[in-house]
Backbone and ligand atoms as CSV (ligand in chain L), in Angstrom:
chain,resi,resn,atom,element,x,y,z
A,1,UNK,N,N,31.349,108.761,123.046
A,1,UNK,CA,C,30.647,108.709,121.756
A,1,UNK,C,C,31.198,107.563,120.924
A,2,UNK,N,N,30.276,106.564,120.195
A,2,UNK,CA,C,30.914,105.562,119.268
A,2,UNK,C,C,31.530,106.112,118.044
A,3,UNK,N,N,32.608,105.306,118.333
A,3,UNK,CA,C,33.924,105.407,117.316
A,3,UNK,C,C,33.036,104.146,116.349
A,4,UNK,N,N,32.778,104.622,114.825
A,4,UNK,CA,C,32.582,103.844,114.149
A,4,UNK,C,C,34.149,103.763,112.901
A,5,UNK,N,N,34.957,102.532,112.692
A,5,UNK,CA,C,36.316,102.905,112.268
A,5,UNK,C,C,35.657,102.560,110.814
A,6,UNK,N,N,34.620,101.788,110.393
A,6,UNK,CA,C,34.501,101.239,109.075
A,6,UNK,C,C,33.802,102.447,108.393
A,7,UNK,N,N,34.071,102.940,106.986
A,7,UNK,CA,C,33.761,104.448,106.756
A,7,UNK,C,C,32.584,103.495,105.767
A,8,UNK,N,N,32.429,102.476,105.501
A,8,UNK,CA,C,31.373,101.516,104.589
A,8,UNK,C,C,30.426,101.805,105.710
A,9,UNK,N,N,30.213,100.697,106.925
A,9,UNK,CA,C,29.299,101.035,108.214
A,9,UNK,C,C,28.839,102.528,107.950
A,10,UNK,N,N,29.542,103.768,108.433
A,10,UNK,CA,C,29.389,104.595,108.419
A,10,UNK,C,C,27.909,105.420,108.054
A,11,UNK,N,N,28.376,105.006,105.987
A,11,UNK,CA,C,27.821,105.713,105.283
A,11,UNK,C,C,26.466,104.796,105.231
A,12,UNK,N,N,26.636,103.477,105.245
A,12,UNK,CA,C,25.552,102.560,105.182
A,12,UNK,C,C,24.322,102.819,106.026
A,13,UNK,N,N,24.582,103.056,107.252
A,13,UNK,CA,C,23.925,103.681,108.779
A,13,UNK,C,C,22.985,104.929,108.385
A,14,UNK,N,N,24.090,105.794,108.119
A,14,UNK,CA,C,23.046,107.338,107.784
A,14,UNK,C,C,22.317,107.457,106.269
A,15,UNK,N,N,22.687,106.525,105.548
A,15,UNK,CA,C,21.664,106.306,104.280
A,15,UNK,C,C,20.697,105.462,104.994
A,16,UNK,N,N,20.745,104.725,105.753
A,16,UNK,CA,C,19.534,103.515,106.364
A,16,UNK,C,C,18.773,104.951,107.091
A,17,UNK,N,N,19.016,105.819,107.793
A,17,UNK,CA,C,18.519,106.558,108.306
A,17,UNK,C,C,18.087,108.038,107.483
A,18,UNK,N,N,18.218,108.243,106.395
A,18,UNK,CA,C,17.977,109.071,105.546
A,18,UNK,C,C,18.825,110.718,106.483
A,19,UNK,N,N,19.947,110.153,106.575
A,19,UNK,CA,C,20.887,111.205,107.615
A,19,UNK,C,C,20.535,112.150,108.586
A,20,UNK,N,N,19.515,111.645,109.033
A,20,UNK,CA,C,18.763,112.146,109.785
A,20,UNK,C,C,18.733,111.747,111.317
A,21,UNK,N,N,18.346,112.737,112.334
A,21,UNK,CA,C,18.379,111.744,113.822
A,21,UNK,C,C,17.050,111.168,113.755
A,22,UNK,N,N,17.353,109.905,114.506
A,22,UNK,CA,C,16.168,108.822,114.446
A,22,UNK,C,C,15.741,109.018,115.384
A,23,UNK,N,N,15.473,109.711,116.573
A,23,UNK,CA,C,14.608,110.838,117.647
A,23,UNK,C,C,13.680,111.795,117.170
A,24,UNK,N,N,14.396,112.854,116.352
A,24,UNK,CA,C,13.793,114.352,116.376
A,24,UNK,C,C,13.707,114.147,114.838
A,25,UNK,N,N,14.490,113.961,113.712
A,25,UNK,CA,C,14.571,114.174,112.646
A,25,UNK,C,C,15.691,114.979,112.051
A,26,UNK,N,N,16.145,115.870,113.340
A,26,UNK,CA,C,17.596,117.156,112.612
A,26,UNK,C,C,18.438,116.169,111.871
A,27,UNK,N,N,18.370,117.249,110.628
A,27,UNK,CA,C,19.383,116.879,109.430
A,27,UNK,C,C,20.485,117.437,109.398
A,28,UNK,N,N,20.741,118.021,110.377
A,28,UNK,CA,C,21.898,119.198,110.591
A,28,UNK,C,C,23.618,117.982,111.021
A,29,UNK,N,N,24.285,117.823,109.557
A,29,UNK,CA,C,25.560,117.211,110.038
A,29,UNK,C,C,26.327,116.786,111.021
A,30,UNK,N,N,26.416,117.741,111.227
A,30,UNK,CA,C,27.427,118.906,112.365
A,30,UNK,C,C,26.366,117.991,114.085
A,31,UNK,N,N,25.233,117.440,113.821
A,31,UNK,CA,C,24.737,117.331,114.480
A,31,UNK,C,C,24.584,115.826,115.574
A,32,UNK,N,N,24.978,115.492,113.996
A,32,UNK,CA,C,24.742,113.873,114.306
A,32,UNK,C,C,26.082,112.618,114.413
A,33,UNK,N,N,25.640,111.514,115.400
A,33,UNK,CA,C,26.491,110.529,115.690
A,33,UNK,C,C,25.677,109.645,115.276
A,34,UNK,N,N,26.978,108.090,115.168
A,34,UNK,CA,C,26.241,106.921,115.176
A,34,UNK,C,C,26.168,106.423,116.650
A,35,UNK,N,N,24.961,105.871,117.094
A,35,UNK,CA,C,24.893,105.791,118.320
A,35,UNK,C,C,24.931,104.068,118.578
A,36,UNK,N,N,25.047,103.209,119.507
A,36,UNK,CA,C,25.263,101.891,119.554
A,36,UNK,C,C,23.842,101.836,120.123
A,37,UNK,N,N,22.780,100.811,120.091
A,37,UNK,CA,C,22.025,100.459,120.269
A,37,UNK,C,C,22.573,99.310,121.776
A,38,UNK,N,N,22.650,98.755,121.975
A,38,UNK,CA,C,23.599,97.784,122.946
A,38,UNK,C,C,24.828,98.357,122.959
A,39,UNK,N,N,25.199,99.336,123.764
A,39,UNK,CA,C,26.849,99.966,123.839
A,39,UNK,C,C,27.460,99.155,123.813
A,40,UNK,N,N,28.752,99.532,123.073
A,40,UNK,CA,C,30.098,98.174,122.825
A,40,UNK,C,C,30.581,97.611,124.762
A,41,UNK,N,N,30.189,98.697,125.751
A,41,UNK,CA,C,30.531,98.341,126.939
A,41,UNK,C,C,29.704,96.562,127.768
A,42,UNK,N,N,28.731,97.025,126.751
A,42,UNK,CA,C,28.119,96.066,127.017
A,42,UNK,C,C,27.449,94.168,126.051
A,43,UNK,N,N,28.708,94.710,125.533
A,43,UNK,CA,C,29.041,93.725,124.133
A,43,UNK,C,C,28.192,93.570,123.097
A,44,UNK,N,N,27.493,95.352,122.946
A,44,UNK,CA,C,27.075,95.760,121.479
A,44,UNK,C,C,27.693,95.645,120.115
A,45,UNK,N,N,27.756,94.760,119.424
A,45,UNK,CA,C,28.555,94.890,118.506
A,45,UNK,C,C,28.624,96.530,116.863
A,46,UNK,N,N,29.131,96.274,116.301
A,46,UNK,CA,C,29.453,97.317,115.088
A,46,UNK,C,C,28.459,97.011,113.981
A,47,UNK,N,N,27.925,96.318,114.068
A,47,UNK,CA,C,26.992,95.647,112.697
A,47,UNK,C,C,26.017,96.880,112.576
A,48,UNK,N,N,25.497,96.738,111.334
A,48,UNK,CA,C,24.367,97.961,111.287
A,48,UNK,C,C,23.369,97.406,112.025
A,49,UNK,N,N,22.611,96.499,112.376
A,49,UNK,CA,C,21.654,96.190,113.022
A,49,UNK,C,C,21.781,96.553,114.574
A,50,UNK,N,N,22.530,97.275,115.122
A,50,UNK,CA,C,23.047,97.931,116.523
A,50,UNK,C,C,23.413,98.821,116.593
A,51,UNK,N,N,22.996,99.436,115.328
A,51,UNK,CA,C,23.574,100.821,114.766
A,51,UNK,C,C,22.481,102.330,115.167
A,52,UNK,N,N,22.310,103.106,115.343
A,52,UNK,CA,C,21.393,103.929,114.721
A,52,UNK,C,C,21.900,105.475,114.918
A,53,UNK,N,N,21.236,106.498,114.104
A,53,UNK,CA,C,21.373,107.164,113.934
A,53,UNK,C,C,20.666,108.388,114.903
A,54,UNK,N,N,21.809,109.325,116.090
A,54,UNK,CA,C,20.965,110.416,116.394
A,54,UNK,C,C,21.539,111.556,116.533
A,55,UNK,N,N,20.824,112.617,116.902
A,55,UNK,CA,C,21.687,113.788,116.901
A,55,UNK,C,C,22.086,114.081,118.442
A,56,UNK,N,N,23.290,115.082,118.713
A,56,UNK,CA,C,24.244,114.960,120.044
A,56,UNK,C,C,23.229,115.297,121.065
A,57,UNK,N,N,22.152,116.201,120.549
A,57,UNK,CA,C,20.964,116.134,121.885
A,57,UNK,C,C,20.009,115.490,122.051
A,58,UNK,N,N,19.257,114.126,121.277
A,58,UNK,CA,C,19.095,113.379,121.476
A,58,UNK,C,C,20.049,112.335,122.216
A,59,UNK,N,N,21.139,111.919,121.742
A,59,UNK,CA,C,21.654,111.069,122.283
A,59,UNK,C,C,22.368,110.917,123.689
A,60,UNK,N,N,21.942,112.308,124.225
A,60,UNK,CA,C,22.767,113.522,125.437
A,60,UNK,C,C,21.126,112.975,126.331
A,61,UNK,N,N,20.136,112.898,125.932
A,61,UNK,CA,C,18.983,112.538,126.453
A,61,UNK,C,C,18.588,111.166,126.972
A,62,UNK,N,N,19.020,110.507,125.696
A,62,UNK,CA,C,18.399,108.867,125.650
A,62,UNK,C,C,19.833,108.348,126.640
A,63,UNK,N,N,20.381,108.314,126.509
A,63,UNK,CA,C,21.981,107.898,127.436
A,63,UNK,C,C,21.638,108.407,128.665
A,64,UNK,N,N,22.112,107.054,129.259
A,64,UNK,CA,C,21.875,106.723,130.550
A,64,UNK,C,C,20.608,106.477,131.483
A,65,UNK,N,N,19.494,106.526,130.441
A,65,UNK,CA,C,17.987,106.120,130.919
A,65,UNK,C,C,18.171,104.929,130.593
A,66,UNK,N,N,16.999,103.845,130.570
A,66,UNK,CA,C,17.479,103.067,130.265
A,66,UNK,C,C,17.386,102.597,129.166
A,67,UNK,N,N,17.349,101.344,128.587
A,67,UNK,CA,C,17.993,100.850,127.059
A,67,UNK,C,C,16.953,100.999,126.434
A,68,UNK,N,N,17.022,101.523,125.592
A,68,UNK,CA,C,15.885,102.000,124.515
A,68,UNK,C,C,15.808,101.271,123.076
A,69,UNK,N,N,14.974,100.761,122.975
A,69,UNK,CA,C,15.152,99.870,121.488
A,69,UNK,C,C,15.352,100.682,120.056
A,70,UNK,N,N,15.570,100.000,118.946
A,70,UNK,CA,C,16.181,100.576,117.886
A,70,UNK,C,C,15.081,101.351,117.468
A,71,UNK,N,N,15.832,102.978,116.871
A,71,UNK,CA,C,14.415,103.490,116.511
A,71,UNK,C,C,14.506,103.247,114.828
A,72,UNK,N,N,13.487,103.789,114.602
A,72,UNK,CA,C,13.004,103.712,113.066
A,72,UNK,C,C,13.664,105.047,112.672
A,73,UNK,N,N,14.145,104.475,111.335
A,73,UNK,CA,C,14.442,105.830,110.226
A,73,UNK,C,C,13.258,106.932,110.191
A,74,UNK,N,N,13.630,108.372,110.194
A,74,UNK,CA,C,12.389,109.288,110.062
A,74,UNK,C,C,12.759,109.598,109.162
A,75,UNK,N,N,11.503,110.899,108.905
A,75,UNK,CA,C,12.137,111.908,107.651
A,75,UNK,C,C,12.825,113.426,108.086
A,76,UNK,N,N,13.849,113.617,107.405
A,76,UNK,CA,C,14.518,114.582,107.649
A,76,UNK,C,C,13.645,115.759,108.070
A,77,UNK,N,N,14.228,116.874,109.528
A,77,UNK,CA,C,13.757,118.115,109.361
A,77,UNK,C,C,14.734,119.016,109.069
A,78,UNK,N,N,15.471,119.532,107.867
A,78,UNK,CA,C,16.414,120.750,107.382
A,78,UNK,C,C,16.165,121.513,108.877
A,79,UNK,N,N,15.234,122.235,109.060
A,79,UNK,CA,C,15.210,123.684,110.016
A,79,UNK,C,C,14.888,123.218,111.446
A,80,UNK,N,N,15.710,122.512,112.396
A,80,UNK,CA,C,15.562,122.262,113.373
A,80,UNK,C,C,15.487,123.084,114.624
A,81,UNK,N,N,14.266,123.429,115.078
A,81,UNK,CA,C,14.362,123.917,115.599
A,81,UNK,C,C,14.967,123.519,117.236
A,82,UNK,N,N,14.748,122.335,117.183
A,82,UNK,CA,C,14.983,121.854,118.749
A,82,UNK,C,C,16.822,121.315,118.453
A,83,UNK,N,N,17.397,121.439,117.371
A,83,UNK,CA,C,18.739,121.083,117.609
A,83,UNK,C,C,19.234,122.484,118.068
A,84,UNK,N,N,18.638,123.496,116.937
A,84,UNK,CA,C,19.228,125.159,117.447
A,84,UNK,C,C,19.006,125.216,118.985
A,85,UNK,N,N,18.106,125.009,119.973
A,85,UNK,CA,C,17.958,125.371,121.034
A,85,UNK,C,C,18.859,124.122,121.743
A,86,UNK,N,N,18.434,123.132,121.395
A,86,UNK,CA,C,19.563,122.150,122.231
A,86,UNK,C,C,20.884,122.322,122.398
A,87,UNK,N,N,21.279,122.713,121.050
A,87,UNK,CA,C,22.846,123.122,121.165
A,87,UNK,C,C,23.290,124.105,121.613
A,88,UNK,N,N,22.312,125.613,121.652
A,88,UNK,CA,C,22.994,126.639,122.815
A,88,UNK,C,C,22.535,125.583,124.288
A,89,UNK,N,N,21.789,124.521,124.545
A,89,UNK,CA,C,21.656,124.314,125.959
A,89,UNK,C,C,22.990,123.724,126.322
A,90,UNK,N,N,23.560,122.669,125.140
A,90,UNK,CA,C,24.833,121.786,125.251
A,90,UNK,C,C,25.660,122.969,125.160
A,91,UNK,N,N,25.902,123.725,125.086
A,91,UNK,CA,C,27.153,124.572,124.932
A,91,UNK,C,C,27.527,125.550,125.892
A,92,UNK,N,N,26.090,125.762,126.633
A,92,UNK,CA,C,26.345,126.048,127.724
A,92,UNK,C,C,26.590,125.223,129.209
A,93,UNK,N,N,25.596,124.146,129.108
A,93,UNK,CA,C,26.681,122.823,129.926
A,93,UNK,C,C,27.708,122.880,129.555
A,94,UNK,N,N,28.322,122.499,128.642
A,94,UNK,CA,C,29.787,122.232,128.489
A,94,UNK,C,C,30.635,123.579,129.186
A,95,UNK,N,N,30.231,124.664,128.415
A,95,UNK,CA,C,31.051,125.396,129.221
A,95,UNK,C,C,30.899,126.035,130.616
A,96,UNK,N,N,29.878,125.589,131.199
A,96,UNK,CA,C,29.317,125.205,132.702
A,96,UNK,C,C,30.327,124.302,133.439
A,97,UNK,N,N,30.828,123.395,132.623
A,97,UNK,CA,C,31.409,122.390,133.395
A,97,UNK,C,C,32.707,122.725,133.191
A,98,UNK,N,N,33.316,123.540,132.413
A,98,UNK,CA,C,34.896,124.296,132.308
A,98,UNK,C,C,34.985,125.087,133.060
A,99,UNK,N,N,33.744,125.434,133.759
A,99,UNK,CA,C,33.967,126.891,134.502
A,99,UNK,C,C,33.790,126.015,136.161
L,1,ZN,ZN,ZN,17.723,114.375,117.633
């Protein structure tokens, strides 16, 4: 997951994105990363323009297909329903893969 160290970047990113995932829309905190548009592996840089905003099951989706261009800011959905179901799916992978 990108380590963003600049807490300016940061906040700049999820106000550009109205803190929202730029996939689905979940507004749910707890939910969301900054994601690299060009991964730093692949000499994506930190700038906001390589920046965007998604949530851990979107970005659990779009990763590793292939490179997907920058999405557009949406509008927030408060009551997500597809993060609630995504995240019992991630939580049970995860602890799928401990077991
Ligand atoms: Zn999402």
């Amino acid at each position: 997951m990108a380590k963003i160290r600049s807490h300016k970047i940061r906040s700049a990113i999820l106000k550009e994105y109205n803190h929202c995932c730029a996939a689905c829309g979940c507004a749910d905190r707890e939910a969301l990363a900054i994601d690299h548009v060009v991964p730093q592996a692949l000499g994506g840089s930190d700038e906001l323009d390589n920046l965007q905003v998604l949530c851990v099951v979107c970005n659990s989706q779009i990763k590793g297909k292939v490179q997907t261009p920058r999405l557009d800011p949406r509008q927030p959905i408060w009551d997500c329903r597809k993060w609630k179901k995504g995240r019992m799916e991630l939580r049970a992978m995860i602890n799928g893969m401990k077991g």
